[in-house]
N, C-alpha and C positions, 0 to 999 in steps of 0.2 A: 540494654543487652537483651532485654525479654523481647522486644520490639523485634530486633533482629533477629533472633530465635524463631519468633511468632512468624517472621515473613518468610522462612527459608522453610516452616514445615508446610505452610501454605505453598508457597513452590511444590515442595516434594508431594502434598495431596494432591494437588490439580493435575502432577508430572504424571502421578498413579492413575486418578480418576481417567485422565484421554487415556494410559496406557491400556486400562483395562477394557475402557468401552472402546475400545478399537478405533477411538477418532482422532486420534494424535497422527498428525502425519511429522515425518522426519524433521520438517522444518519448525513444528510447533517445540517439539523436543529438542532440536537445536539452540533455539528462544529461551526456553527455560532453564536447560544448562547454562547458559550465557548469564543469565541472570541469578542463578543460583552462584556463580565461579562472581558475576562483578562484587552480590551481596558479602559473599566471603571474605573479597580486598579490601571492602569498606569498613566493614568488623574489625578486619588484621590493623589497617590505617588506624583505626580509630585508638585501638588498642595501644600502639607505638606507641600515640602521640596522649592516652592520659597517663602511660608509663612514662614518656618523658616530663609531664607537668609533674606527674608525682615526685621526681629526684631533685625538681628545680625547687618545689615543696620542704622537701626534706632539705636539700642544702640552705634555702634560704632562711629554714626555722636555725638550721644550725648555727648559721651567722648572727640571727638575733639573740641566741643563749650567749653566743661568745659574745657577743658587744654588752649584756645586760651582764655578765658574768665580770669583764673587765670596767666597768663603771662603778664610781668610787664615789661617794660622798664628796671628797676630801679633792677632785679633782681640779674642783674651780671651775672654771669656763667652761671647759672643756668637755665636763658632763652635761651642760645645755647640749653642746653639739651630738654628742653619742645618743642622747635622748630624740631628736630629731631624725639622727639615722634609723634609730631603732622602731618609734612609729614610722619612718618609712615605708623599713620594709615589713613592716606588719602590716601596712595596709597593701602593700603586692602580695605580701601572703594570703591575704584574705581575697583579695580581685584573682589571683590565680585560683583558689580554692572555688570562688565562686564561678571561673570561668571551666572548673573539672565539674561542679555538680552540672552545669546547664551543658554539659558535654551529653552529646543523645549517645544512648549504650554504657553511661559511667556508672560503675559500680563505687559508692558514697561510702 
């Protein structure tokens, strides 16, 4: 997110710098809008989609208490299996997690 920050005040300085030295012609200002407005969709995009890893996150931790919550000692066989669902999705939890931190703009 600083990344993106850092590139949209860099737009807006350069947008100042031609403005003030009078060398910006309409179409350089054109250029920079455009790219200041794509910068912004790609932020927004980015945004969405670690607010949607985050709720698959959150649901998915949720399904691992309920399975660890419903597993019994006393089950038999049956808790081999729940213990296999369970490392499942712990390790999707952890590949999603690690796939939010390598997300460029994520806030950790």
């Amino acid at each position: 997110m600083r990344k993106t920050n850092r590139a949209l005040g860099v737009i807006a300085i350069l947008a100042a710098i031609f403005a003030l030295a009078g060398c910006a012609d309409q179409g350089d200002m054109q250029q920079l809008n455009q790219n200041e407005f794509t910068l912004r969709g790609m932020i927004a995009a980015d945004r969405q989609q670690i607010d949607a890893l985050k709720a698959q996150v959150a649901q998915q931790n949720d399904q691992i208490q309920e399975l660890q919550h419903n597993a019994t000692p006393d089950s038999g066989g049956n808790a081999s299996g729940m213990n296999d669902r369970v490392a499942s999705l712990e390790a999707e939890v952890k590949a999603l997690q690690a796939g939010l931190a390598a997300t460029p703009g994520a806030v950790p």
